[in-house]
Structures are given as C-alpha cells and as structure tokens.
N, C-alpha and C positions, 0 to 999 in steps of 0.2 A: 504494500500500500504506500502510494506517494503522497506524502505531506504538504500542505497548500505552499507557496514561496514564503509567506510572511514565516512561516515556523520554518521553515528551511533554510531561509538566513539568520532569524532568532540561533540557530544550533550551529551554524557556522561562527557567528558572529561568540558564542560560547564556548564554542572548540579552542578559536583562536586566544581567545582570554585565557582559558585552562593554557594552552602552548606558552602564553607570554608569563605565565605565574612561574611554570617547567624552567623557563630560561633563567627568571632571579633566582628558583632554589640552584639552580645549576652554580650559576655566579657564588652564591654562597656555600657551596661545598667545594667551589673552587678555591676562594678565598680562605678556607677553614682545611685546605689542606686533604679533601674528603674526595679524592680524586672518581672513585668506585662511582659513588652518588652521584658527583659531577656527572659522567657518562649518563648513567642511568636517566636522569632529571633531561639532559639534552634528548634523550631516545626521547622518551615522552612527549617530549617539545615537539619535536620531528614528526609525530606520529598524529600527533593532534593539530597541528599546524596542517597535515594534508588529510585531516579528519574533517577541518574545515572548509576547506576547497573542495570537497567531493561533497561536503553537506549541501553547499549553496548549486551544485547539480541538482541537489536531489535525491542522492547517496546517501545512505545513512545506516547507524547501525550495524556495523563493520565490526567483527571482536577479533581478527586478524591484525596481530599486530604488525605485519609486514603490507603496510599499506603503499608505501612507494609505487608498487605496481599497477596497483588501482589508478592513482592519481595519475603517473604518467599516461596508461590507458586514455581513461577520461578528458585528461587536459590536451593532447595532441592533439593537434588542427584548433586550439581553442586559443594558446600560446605559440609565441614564434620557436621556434623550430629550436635555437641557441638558446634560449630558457630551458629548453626539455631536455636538452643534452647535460645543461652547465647541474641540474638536477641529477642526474643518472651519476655522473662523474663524481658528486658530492656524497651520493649513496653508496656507491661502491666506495668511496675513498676511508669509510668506516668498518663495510664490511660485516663479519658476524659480531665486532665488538659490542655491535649495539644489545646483541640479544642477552650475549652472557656476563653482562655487569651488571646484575642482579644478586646470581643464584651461586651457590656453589657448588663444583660439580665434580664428580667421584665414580663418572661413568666407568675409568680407567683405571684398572684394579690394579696396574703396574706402575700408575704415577701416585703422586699425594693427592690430598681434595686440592683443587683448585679454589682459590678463595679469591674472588674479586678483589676485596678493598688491598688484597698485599699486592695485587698483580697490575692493578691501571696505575699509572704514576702522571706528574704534571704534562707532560706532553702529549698524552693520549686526553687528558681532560683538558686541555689548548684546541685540540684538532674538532674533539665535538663540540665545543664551545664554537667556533669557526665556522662548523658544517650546520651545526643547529641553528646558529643565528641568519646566517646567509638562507637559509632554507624557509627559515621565518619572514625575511624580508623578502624574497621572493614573494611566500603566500602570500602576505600583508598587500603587498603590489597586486598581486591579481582579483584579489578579494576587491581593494577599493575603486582601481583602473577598469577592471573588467564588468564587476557586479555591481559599483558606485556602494559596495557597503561599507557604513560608515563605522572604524574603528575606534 
C-alpha cells in the first residue's frame, strides 16, 4: 500500500532528521575517542539518509539494512549520472566495515572473538565520518533541489 505524498515526505523529511542526529552521535564518539561507535553511528546515518530518498519515492518500510542498492536503483535516470557513480564509489570505499562495527564475532573457531571497539581505530572512524557526511549532503541536495523539501 502506497502512502499519500504529504506522509511520504513527512517520513523522509524524518529519516533525514534521525540520519543528521546519527552524524553528531558519530562526531561525538569520535571526539571521545569511541572509534567502534563512531563507524557504527555513520552506518546509521548512511542508511537512513537513503531511507529518506527512497521514502519521498514512495519506498518505505525497508528492514534491509543494505539499502545502497535500493537507492541507487530508484534514483538512476532521477540524478545525473556523476552523483550515482560518486555514491557507489563512497559505498564501496567502506565496504563490509559498515556491517560488523556492531557485533562481535567468533564465527572463526581458529581466530579470537573479534571485538569491534579494539579493532576500528581513528582513521577508519575519519573515513566514515567523510563517506557519511558526503552521502548526507548529497541526500540533503536531492531531497531539497529535486522534491523542494524543506529541511
């Protein structure tokens, strides 16, 4: 079931707000040294940043945290060609980090547990800080240029 526009931008216009709260917690587990979280708070950001781009389609209700795909889908022919690319390049340039700066993980009976917070250090919380924010201002652009909504 598709939702009228007025509530399809309401939830975009929502998404985005949740994505830009994501990027101060980010900043401040940067600034506190909380590198793990940093990452983490940027995924978030990222994920709800093109939760909101896909709501103001129409899209909504997504529990796939790998939304990238979506979006790119959706926004091609919507965006110029060098947006969708400079996006894809920004996504990959993170990679699986995004997923497992959460959890800890002990799939591997032959290594230790993997523990996020000992293993992201300041330059991987520099890089999602970077990709997060760029990915954010990108949205931010197409939400106001394209849909006129006002942030």
């Amino acid at each position: 079931m598709k939702m009228n526009e007025a509530i399809e931008r309401q939830i975009a216009k929502a998404f985005f707000i949740e994505a830009n709260t994501d990027l101060k917690a980010a900043k401040i587990a940067y600034e506190n040294d909380i590198y793990s979280r940093c990452v983490s708070f940027n995924q978030e950001s990222v994920e709800k940043s093109f939760k909101a781009g896909l709501a103001v389609l129409g899209i909504y209700g997504l529990m796939d945290h790998k939304v990238s795909d979506y979006f790119i889908q959706e926004f091609e022919g919507i965006i110029d060609v060098n947006t969708i690319n400079e996006v894809k390049i920004l996504i990959q340039s993170v990679g699986e980090d995004w997923t497992k700066s959460c959890y800890p993980n002990w799939d591997d009976p032959e290594q230790p547990i993997w523990i996020p917070s000992k293993h992201y250090n300041k330059d991987d919380a520099e890089k999602a800080l970077f990709v997060a924010n760029r990915i954010h201002e990108i949205i931010k652009d197409i939400l106001e240029s394209k849909f006129q909504l006002e942030l």
